[in-house]
C-alpha positions as CSV (number, residue, x, y, z in Angstrom):
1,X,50.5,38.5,57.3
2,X,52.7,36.0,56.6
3,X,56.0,37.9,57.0
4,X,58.9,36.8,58.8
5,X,56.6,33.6,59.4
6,X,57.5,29.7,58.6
7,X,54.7,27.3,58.8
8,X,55.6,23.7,59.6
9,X,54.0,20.6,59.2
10,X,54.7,18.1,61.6
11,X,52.7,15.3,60.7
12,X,50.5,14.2,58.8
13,X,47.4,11.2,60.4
14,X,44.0,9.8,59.5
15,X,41.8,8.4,61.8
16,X,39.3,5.3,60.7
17,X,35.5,6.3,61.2
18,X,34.7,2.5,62.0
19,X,34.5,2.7,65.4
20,X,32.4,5.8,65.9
21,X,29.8,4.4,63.2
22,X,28.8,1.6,65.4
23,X,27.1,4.1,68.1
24,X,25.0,6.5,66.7
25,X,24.7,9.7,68.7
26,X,27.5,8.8,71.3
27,X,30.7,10.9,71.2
28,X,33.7,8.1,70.9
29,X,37.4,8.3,71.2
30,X,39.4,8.3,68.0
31,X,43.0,8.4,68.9
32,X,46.3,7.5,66.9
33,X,49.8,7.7,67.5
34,X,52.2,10.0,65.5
35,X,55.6,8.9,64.2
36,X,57.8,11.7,62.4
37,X,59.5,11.1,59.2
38,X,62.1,8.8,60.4
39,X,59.4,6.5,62.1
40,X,60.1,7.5,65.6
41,X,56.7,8.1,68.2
42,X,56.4,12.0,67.8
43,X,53.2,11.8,69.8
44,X,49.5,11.1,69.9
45,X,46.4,12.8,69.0
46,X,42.8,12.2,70.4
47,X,39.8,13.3,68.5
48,X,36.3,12.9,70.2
49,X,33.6,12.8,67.7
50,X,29.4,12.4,67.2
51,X,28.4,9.8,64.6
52,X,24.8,11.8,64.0
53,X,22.1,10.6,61.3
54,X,21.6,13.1,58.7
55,X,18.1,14.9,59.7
56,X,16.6,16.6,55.9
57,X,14.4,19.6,56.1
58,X,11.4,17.7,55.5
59,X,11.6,15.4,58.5
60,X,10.8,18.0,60.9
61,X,7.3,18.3,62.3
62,X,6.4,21.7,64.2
63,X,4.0,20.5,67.0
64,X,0.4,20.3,66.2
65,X,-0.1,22.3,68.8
66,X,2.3,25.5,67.9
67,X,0.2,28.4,67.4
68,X,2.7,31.4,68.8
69,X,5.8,31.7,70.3
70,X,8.8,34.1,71.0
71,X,12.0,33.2,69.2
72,X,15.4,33.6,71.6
73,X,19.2,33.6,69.9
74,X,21.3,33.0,72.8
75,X,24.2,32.7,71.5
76,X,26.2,33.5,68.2
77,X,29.8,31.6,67.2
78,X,31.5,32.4,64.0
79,X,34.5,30.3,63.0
80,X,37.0,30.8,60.1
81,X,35.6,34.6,59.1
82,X,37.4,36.2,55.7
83,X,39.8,38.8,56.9
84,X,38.0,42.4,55.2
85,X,41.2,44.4,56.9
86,X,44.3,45.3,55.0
87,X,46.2,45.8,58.3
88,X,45.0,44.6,61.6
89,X,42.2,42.5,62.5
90,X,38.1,43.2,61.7
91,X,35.6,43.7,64.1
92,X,32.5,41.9,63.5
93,X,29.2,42.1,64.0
94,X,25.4,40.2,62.9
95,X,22.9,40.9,61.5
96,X,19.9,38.2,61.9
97,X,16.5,39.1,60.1
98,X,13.3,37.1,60.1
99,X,10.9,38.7,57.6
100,X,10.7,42.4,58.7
101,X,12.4,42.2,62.0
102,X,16.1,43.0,62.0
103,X,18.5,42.8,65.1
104,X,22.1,42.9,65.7
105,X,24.5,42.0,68.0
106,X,27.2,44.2,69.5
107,X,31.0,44.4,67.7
108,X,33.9,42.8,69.1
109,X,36.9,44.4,68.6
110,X,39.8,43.3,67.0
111,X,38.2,39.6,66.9
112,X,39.8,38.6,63.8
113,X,38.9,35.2,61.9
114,X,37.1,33.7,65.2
115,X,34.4,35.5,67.5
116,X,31.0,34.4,70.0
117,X,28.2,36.8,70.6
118,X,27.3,35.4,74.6
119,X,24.4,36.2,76.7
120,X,22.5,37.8,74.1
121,X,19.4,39.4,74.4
122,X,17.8,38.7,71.0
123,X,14.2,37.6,70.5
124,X,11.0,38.4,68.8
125,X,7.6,36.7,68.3
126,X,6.8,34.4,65.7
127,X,3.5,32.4,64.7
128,X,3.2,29.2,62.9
129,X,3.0,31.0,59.3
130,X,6.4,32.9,59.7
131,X,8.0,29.5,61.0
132,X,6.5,27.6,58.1
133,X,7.3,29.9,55.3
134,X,10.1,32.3,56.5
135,X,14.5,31.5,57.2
136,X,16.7,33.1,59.4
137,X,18.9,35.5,57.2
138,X,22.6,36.2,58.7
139,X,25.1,39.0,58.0
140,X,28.0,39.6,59.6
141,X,29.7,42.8,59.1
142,X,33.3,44.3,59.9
143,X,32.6,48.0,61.7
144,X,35.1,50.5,60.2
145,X,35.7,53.9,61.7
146,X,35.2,56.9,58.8
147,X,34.2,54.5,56.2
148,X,31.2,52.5,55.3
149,X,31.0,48.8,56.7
150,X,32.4,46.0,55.2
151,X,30.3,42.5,54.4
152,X,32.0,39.7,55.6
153,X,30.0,37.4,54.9
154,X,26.0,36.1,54.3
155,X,23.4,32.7,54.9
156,X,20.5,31.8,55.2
157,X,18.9,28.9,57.5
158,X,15.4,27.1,58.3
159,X,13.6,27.8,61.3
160,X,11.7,24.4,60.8
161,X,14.2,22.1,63.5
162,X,13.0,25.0,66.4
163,X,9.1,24.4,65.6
164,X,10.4,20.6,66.1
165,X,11.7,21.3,69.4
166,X,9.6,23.6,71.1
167,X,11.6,25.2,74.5
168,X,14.9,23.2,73.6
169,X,18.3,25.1,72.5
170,X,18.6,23.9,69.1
171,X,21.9,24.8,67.0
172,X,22.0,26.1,63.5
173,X,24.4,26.0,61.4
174,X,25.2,28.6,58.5
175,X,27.7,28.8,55.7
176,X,28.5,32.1,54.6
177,X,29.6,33.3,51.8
178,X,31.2,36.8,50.6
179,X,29.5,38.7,47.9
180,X,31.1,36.8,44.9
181,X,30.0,33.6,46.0
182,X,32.5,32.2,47.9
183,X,32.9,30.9,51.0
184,X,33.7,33.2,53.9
185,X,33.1,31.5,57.0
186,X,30.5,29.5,59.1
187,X,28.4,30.3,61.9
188,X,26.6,28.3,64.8
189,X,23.5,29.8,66.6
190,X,21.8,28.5,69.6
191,X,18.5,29.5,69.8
192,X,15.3,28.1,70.9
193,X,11.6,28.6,70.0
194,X,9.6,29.0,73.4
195,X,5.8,28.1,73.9
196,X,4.2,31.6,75.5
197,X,3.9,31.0,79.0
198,X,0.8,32.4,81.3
199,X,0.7,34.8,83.4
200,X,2.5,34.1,86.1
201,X,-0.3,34.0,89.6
202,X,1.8,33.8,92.8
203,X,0.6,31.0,95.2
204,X,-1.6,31.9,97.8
205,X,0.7,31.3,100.3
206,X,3.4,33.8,98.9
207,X,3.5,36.8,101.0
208,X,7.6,37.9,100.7
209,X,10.8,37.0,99.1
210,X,14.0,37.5,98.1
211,X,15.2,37.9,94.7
212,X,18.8,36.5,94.1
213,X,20.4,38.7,91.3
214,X,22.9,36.0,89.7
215,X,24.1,37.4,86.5
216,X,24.3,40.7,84.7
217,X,25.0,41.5,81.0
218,X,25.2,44.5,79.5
219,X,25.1,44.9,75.7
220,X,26.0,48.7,74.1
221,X,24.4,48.6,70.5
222,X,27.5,51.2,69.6
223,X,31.2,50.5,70.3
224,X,31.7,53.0,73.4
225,X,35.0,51.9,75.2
226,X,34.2,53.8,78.3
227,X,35.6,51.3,80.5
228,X,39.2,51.3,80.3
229,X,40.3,53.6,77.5
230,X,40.0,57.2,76.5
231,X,40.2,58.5,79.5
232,X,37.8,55.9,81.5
233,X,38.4,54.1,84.3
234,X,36.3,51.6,86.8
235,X,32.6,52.3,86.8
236,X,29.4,51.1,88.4
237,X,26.3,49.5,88.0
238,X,23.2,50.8,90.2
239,X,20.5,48.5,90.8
240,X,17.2,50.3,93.1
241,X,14.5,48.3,94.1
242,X,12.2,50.0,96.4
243,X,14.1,50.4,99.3
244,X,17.1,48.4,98.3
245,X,19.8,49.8,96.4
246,X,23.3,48.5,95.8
247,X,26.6,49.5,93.5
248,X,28.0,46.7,91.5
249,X,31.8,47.5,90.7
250,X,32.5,47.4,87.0
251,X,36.2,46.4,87.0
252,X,38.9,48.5,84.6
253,X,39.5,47.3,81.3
254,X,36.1,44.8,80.9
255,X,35.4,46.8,77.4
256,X,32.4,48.0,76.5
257,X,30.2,44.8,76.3
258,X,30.7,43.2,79.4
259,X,28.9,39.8,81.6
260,X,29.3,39.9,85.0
261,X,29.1,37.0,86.8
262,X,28.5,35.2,90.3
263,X,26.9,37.7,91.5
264,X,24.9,37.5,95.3
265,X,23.4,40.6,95.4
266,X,19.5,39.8,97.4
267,X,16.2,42.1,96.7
268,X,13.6,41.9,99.3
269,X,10.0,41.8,97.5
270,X,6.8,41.4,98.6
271,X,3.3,40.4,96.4
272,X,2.9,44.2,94.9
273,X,6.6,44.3,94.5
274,X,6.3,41.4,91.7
275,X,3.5,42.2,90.5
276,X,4.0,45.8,89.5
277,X,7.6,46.5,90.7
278,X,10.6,47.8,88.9
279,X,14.2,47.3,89.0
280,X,15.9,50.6,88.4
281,X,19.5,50.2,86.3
282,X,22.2,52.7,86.1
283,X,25.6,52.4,84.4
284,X,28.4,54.8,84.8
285,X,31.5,55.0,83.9
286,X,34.6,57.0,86.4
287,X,36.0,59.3,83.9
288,X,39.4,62.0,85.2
289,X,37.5,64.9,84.8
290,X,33.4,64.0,85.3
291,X,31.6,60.6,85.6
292,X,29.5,59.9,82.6
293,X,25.6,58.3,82.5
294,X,26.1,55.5,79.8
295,X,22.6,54.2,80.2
296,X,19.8,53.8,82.2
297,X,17.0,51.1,82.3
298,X,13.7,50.1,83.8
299,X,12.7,46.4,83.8
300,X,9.5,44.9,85.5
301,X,9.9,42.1,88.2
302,X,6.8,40.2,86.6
303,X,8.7,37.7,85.1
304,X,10.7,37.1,88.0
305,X,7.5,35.4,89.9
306,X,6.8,33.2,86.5
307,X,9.2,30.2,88.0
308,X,10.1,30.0,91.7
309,X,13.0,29.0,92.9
310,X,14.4,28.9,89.2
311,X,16.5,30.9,87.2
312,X,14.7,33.9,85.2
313,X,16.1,36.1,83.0
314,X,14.9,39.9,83.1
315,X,15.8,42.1,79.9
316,X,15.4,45.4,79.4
317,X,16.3,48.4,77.0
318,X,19.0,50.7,77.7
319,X,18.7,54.6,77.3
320,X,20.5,57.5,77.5
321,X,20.2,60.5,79.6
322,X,18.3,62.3,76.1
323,X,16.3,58.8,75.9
324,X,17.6,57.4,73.0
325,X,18.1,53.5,72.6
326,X,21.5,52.4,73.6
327,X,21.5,48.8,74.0
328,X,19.8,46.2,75.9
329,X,20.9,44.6,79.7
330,X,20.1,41.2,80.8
331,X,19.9,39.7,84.3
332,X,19.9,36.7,85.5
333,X,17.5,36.7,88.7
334,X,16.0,33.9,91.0
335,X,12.7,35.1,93.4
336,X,12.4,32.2,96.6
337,X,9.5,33.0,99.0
338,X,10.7,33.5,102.8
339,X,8.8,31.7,105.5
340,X,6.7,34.0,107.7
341,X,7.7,34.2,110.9
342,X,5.0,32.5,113.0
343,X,3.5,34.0,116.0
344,X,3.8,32.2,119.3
345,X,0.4,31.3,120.9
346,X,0.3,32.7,124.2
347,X,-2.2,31.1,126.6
348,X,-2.6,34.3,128.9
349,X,-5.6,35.0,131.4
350,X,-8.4,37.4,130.0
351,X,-7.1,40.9,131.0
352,X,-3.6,40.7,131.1
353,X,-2.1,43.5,130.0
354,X,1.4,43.9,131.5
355,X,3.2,41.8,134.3
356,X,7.1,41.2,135.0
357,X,10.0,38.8,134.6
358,X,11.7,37.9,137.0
């Protein structure tokens, strides 16, 4: 709304492109300095900027050797998003779709004309004829409460530049528009197309280690606002692991989507542990009267032994106490081998059995 608001231009600058045309791909400095009307300094603006050549749809080339792969959206930014409320501010959420397969991201509340989807968990597989013939269709949505959703916008974009640059985060770029035609918006994914890998062997020489949980990320599919409001206060996050178990304190107020970081949380595993072990998830959430199960998830440490000493990430599918889907978690893990302790050689006589110190 514009009420009771005055919007004032202080300036108004150009910047000349000449210097950041004569380096291709290599951000530049553009700076000028401001006068005001009366051609006094009012200040100076910097502007770093990319002089990229223009890449066309037909100069990609999926590898030769591309045959199958699983398609990962990391991340989801939307900039500039028509406003669909009449008071207040939307709450979007996407829709991305590939053929047949459909997934969506989680809302954000009250995000208004700017909003970024992190950590996501998003992926599904994808064989040369799907990347050659099929786009990535977006929708994002406002989420309304006792009436139906509300399209904010729509695009479409080719798949081609991820075939191009197998294992690499790639951005795309969409322009959306609203259902008349006109623009509503624009969007930038990064995503990347990944070669399958092989089953991970352990080395030989692997007999126990510890797994560093780094990172955890917890996506609801629902908005749920357990944490914080209607009643809710702090909760926790159980993570079991054979004999290990630890509670990871969800702070107050985090929402109901929530990454928590820098974590140092270290799972002894052996051989079997990787190789057919699971990491038990809980979440629940302190409410006044009765703590509440919000989800519950098994995910297999298989992938964890894939890359030693590097960072893995484990996703699995949150469910409900009457196993139903809820959402999805994702955490960030890192599996290094411990040394075996080496016995000491002892060069006792034959028959020794006990003696004493002195």
């Amino acid at each position: 709304s514009l009420t009771n608001s005055i919007l004032v231009f202080y300036n108004y600058f150009e910047f000349s492109l000449r210097r950041a045309s004569s380096k291709l791909n290599t951000i530049t400095e553009l700076s000028v300095d401001l006068k005001n009307s009366k051609g006094k300094s009012a200040g100076r603006v910097v502007l770093y900027a990319e002089l990229q050549k223009e890449v066309k749809e037909s100069d990609w080339v999926i590898d030769s050797n591309f045959k199958f792969g699983i398609f990962k959206v990391m991340e989801i930014s939307a900039f500039g998003l028509k406003n669909t409320e009449l008071i207040g501010k939307q709450d979007p959420y996407v829709v991305l779709s590939i053929g047949d397969w459909t997934e969506k991201t989680f809302t954000i509340n009250e995000a208004g004309d700017d909003a970024s989807w992190k950590f996501l968990p998003i992926q599904c597989d994808m064989d040369r004829q799907v990347l050659e013939s099929s786009v990535l269709d977006v929708k994002v949505w406002d989420e309304n409460s006792g009436r139906a959703d509300a399209l904010i916008g729509s695009g479409s974009v080719s798949l081609l530049s991820c075939g191009a640059q197998l294992d690499k985060v790639v951005e795309l770029r969409v322009k959306l528009v609203d259902e008349k035609g006109q623009p509503s918006g624009r969007m930038v994914i990064n995503c990347s197309l990944c070669s399958i890998e092989k089953e991970a062997e352990l080395p030989a020489t692997f007999e126990n280690g510890l797994m560093h949980v780094k990172r955890i990320s917890v996506i609801f599919n629902k908005q749920r606002n357990w944490f914080g409001s209607n009643g809710g206060g702090a909760g926790v996050l159980r993570l079991s692991c054979g004999d290990f178990a630890a509670n990871v304190v969800v702070e107050n107020n985090v929402g109901e989507n929530f990454t928590l970081n820098y974590l140092d949380y270290k799972i002894p595993v052996d051989v079997k542990a990787i190789k057919v072990g699971l990491l038990g998830v809980e979440i629940i959430s302190k409410q006044i009267l009765q703590d509440k199960l919000l989800g519950v998830a098994s995910i297999e440490l298989k992938r964890a032994g894939s890359k030693l000493n590097n960072d893995v990430e484990l996703i699995g599918e949150l469910r409900t106490s009457a196993n139903d889907s809820c959402g999805k978690i994702v955490i960030q893990v890192n599996l290094s081998p411990v040394a075996a302790l080496s016995r000491p050689v002892l060069d006792l006589p034959p028959g020794f059995t006990v003696g004493m110190v002195t």
